[in-house]
C-alpha positions as a Python dict, from the first residue, in 0.01 Angstrom:
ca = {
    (1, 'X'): (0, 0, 0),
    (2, 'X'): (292, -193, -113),
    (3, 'X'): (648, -105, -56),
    (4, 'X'): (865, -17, -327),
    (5, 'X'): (1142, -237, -354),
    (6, 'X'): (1540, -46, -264),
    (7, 'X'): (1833, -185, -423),
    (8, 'X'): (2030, -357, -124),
    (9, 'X'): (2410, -311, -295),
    (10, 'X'): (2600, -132, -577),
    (11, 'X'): (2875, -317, -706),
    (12, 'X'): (3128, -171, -900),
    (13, 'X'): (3341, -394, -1095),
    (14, 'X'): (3645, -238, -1084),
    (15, 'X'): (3854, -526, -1300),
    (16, 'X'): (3639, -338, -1605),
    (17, 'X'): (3745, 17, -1572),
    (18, 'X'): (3913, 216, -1810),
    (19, 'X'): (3959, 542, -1974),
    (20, 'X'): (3610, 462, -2166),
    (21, 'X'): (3414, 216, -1964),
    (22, 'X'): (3314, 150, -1655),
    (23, 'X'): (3036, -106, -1499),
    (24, 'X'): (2777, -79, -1183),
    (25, 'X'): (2548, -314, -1037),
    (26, 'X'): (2274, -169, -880),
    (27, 'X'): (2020, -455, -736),
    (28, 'X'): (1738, -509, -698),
    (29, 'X'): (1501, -253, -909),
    (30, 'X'): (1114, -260, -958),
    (31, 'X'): (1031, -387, -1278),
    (32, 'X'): (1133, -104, -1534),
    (33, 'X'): (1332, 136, -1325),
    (34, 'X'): (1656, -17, -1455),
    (35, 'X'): (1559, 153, -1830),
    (36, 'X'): (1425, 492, -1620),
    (37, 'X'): (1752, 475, -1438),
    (38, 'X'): (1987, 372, -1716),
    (39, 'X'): (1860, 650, -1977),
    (40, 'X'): (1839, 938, -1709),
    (41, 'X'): (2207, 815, -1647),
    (42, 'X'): (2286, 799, -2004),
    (43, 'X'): (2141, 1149, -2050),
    (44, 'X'): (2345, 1350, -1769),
    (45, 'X'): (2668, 1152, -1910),
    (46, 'X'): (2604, 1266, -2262),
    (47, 'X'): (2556, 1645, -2165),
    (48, 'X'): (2868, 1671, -1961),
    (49, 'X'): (3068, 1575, -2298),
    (50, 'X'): (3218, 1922, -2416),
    (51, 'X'): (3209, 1931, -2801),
    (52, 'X'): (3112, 2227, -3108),
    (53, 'X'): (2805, 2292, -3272),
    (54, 'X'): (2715, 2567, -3551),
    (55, 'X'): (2386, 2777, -3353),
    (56, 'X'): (2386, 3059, -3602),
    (57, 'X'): (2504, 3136, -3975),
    (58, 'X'): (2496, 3455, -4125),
    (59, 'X'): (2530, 3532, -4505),
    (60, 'X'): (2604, 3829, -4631),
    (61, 'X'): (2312, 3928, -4896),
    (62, 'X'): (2094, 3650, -4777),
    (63, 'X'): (1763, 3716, -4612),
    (64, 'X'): (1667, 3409, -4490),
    (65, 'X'): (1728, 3049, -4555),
    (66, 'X'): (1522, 2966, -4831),
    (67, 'X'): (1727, 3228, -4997),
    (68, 'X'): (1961, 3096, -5323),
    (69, 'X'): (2317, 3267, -5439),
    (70, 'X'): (2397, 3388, -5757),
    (71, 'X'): (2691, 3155, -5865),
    (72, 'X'): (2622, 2908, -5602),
    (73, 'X'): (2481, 2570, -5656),
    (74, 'X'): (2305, 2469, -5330),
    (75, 'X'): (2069, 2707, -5231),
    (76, 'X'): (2111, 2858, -4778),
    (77, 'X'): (1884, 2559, -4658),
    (78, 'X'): (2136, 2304, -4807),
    (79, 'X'): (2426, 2467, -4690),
    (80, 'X'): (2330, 2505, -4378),
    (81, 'X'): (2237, 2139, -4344),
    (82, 'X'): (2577, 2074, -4458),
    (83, 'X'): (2744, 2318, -4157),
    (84, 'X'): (2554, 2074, -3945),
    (85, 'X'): (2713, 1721, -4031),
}
């Protein structure tokens, strides 16, 4: 069975640090755990950003989305792709 190769030192470059930025040296990886580690590290760094998001929309008079309104142009669907940009 062969051994799995464990990084032997993290560097952190602290001359690169700021508000926004930051950069780690972690070597030496087995081939490919650099992208495993770099997107699961990418992924729990995007989450912990607060931010706002529509999750519901209510109409009064509409149904469901497919729905259209009198004196309105864009029908529900289109509206509420709009909500989400």
């Amino acid at each position: 069975m062969r051994q799995l190769i464990k990084p032997k030192e993290v560097v952190i470059e602290r001359e690169t640090f700021s508000d926004t930025y930051g950069r780690f040296i972690i070597e030496p990886l087995e081939r490919g755990y650099g992208i495993t580690l770099g997107n699961s590290l990418r992924r729990i760094l995007l989450s912990s950003i607060s931010g706002a998001a529509v999750t519901a929309v209510k109409i009064e008079g509409v149904s469901h989305e497919f729905s259209t309104i009198s004196g309105v142009k864009e029908d529900v669907l289109q509206i509420i792709q709009n909500l989400k940009r």
